[in-house]
C-alpha angles and dihedrals in degrees: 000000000000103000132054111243095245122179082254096050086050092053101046075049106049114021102024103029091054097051089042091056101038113141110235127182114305128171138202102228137202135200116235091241095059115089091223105128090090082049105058089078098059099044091058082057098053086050101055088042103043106106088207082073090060086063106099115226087176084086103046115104088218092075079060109102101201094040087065090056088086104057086176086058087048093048093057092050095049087057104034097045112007090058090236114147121202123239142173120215130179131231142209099277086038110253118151102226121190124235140177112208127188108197129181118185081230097058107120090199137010107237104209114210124213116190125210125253111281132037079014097168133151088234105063088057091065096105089071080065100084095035105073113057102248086227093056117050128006115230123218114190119192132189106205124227112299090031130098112333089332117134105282121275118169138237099240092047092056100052091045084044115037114170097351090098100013094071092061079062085059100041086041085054090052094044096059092050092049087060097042110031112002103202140124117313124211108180114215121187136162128208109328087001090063086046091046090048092052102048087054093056090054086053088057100034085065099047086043092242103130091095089042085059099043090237106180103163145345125214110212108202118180098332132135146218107231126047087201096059096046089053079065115028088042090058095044094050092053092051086056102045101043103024127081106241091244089066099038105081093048092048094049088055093047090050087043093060091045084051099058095037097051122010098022098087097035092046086047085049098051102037097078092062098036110030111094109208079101103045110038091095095067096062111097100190125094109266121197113205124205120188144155117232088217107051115143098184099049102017116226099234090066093049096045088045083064097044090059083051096054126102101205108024143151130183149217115177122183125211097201124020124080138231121337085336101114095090084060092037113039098025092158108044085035089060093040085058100046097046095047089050091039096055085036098059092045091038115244089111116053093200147056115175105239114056116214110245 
């Protein structure tokens, strides 16, 4: 234990950590042209009979809130007790990017993990840790440049620049495990992570490189499809969610006018080469998508207008939560989905319940 059990640290425990992470209604979702009704049943079964199910997260300090308030903490603990060890690896337009890595000689397939823009750090992804069997697949998690103890990246570049460096960060990730392990690859992000990691497979689809690499599947939480748009829609649900109503007109002007004066004409500039409405299309491996209906800081319809243009996709829509939350509340039903996709792209499993059209 790391941390002394303070009033403070029981009642983030007991009374805030339990409503935070109350399950509400959630459905898996699927869309009128895949041919998933003969499926659901199946895929109960797989769920009852999945052993993974048997593995308790109730236990895990990482499902702690305010225990993931101290990503140093969290660090110490990945390496003393979760068997990660940390790494550095270059990339093409040499930036030293920092990675823990848990690797077992047993793992069928190397999940890599892509966290979102700010905070962006390897730690608050920790909850992912007891959800995938050690034997079973290796994890990978990357802070991108201008996260953690990455090479530096600004702020301000990575607003103007979303996705045009970030993606060297996600080909460099790939290489490294190409030289040192060689086995299956699922890619993971979450919010600007998912956008970064997709940007990178379209890099590598052109230059025929997916199979090189070993590429098998990509899960898609809370991302987007247009930097222009999040630069929007992420301020101003922010705006909704933290300031009183009074106050919420008057601060969307003034980032309007922010907006226009000083993102507006870079972000225009950028958006033909990085947003994917156009290029979807092009990505051969499956693709699970996870998004809230309600979320205020990447809105759904974007992301459903990429899932129909999807080749290979699969969905889970929820109907509560809010943005790159799922992992904290829906633990269960967000293990049970990654594990069954996981095992189907590398085929131990025959079946995933929504069939792509």
């Amino acid at each position: 234990m790391f941390f002394h059990e303070s009033k403070e640290m029981k009642f983030f425990q007991h009374i805030a950590l339990p409503f935070l992470l109350t399950a509400s209604t959630t459905n898996f979702s699927h869309d009128l042209f895949d041919n998933v009704h003969k499926n659901i049943t199946i895929y109960n079964h797989a769920v009852q009979n999945s052993s993974l199910l048997n593995q308790s997260l109730e236990n895990s300090p990482y499902y702690n809130f305010y225990f993931l308030l101290f990503p140093a903490i969290i660090r110490k603990r990945m390496l003393k007790y979760d068997h990660f060890q940390e790494l550095y690896f270059d990339t093409k337009d040499h930036k030293k990017i920092n990675a823990l890595f848990r690797l077992h000689k047993q793992a069928k397939a190397t999940i890599i993990i892509f966290c979102g823009w700010r905070p962006g750090r390897i730690e608050r992804m920790a909850p992912l840790i007891p959800m995938f069997n050690e034997q079973e697949f290796n994890l990978l998690f990357v802070d991108v440049r201008g996260h953690g103890t990455s090479d530096h990246h600004s702020i301000w570049e990575s607003i103007c620049s979303f996705g045009r460096y970030e993606k060297e960060d996600v080909i460099g990730a790939l290489e490294f495990l190409k030289r040192t392990v060689d086995k299956p690859v699922i890619l993971w992000g979450t919010c600007a992570g998912a956008f970064y990691a997709m940007q990178a497979l379209l890099q590598l689809t052109k230059q025929d490189l997916i199979k090189y690499y070993r590429i098998k599947g990509f899960i898609f939480d809370s991302g987007w499809a247009s930097p222009k748009e999040v630069v929007l829609q992420s301020p101003y649900g922010y705006i909704e969610k933290s300031i009183p109503k009074s106050a919420q007109y008057t601060l969307k002007q003034i980032y309007l006018i922010f907006y226009n004066y000083f993102l507006r004409t870079k972000l225009l500039k950028l958006d033909p080469d990085v947003n994917l409405y156009d290029k979807i299309d092009l990505i051969k491996i499956p693709i699970l998508y996870i998004h809230s209906k309600k979320d205020r800081m990447a809105y759904f319809d974007p992301v459903k207008k990429l899932y129909h243009r999807t080749k290979k996709k699969y969905y889970w829509w929820i109907n509560d939560g809010s943005h790159a939350m799922h992992q904290y509340k829906y633990k269960y039903s967000y293990q049970n989905h990654m594990n069954l996709f996981c095992r189907f792209v590398i085929n131990s499993e025959p079946v995933y319940p929504t069939h792509y059209s």
